[in-house]
GUVOTOR-514051 format. One line per 8 residues: for each residue y, x, z of N, C-alpha, C. Coordinates in pm, whole numbers, plus 50000, padded with zeros to 5 digits. Example, Ala and Ser with C-alpha at 12.3 -4.5 7.8 and 13.67 -1.06 7.14 Angstrom:
// residues 2
49431 51319 50780 49550 51230 50780 49670 51320 50780 ~ 49775 51285 50708 49894 51367 50714 50003 51290 50787 $
***
This chain:
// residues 64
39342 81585 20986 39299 81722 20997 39163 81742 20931 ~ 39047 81635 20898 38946 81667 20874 38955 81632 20702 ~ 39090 81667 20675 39059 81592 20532 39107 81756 20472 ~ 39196 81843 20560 39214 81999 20550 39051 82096 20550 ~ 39018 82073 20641 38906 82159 20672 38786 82073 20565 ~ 38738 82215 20494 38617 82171 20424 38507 82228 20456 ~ 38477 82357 20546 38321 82362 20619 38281 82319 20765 ~ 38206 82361 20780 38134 82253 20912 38142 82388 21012 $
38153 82526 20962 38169 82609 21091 38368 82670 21071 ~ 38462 82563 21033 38586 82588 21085 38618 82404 21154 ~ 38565 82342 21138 38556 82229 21272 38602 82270 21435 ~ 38675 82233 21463 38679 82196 21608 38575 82165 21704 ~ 38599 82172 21779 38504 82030 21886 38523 81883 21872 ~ 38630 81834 21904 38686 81697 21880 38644 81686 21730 ~ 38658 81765 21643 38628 81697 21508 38469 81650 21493 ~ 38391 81792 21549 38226 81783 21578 38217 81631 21640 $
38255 81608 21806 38230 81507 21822 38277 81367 21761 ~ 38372 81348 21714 38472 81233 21601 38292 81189 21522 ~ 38213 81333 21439 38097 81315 21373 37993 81241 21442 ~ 37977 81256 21527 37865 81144 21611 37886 80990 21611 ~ 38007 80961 21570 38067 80801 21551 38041 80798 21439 ~ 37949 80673 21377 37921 80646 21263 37933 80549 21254 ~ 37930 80429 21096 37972 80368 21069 37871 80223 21141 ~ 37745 80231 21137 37666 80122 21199 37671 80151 21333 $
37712 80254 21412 37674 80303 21550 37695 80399 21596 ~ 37680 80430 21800 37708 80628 21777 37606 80652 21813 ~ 37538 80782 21825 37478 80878 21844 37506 80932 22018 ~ 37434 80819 22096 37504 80859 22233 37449 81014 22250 ~ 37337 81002 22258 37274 81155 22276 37348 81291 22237 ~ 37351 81307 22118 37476 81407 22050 37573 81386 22180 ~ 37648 81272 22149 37780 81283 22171 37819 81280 22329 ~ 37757 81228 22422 37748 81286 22527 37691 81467 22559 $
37594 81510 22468 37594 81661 22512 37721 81745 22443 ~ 37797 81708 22318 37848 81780 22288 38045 81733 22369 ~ 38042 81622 22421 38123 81628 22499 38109 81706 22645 ~ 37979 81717 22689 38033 81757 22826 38027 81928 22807 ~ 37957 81964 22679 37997 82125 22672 38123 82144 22590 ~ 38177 82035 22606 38380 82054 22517 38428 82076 22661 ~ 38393 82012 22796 38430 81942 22923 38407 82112 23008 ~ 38387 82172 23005 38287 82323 23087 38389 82405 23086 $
38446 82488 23008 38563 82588 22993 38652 82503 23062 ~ 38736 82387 23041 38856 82323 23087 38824 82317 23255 ~ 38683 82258 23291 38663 82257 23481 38674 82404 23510 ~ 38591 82505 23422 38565 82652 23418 38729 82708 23533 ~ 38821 82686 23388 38940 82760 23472 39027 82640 23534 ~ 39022 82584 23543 39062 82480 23697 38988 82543 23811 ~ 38880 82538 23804 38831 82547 23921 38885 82727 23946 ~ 38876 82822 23889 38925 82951 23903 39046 82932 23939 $
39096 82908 23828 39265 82944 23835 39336 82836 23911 ~ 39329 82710 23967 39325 82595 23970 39506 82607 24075 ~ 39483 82725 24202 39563 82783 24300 39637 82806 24230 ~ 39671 82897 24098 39765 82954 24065 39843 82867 23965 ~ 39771 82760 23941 39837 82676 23836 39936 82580 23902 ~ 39861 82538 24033 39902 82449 24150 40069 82535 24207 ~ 40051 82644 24209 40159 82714 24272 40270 82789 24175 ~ 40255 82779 24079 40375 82814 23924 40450 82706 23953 $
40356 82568 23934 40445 82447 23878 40578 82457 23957 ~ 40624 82466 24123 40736 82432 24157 40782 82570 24150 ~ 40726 82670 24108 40838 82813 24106 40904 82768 23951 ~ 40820 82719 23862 40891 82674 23746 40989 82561 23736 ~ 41022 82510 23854 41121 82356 23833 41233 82408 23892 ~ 41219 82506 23971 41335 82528 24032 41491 82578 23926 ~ 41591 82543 23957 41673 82606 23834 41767 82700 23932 ~ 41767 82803 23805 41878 82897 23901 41832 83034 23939 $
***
């Protein structure tokens, strides 16, 4: 995917962080802050929606 994308503001997150791994070493600093603000939206709606996600799953298995 990073061989498609040629600027730095149509990047991903995962691609951003992939950039902090370099070839002698990583960049813990970077790459720990820009993982745990990839990590924020995903707890964000768990923690909101978390009930309603919990309570679809078996209305969705049921057949019939």
């Amino acid at each position: 995917a990073s061989v498609m994308v040629t600027g730095t503001k149509l990047k991903t997150i995962q691609m951003a962080i992939y950039d902090y791994m370099g070839f002698f070493g990583m960049e813990w600093g970077p790459l720990t802050a820009s993982a745990t603000f990839a990590i924020i939206p995903i707890l964000l709606v768990f923690t909101f929606l978390g009930k309603q996600l919990v309570s679809g799953l078996p209305a969705g298995a049921v057949k019939g």
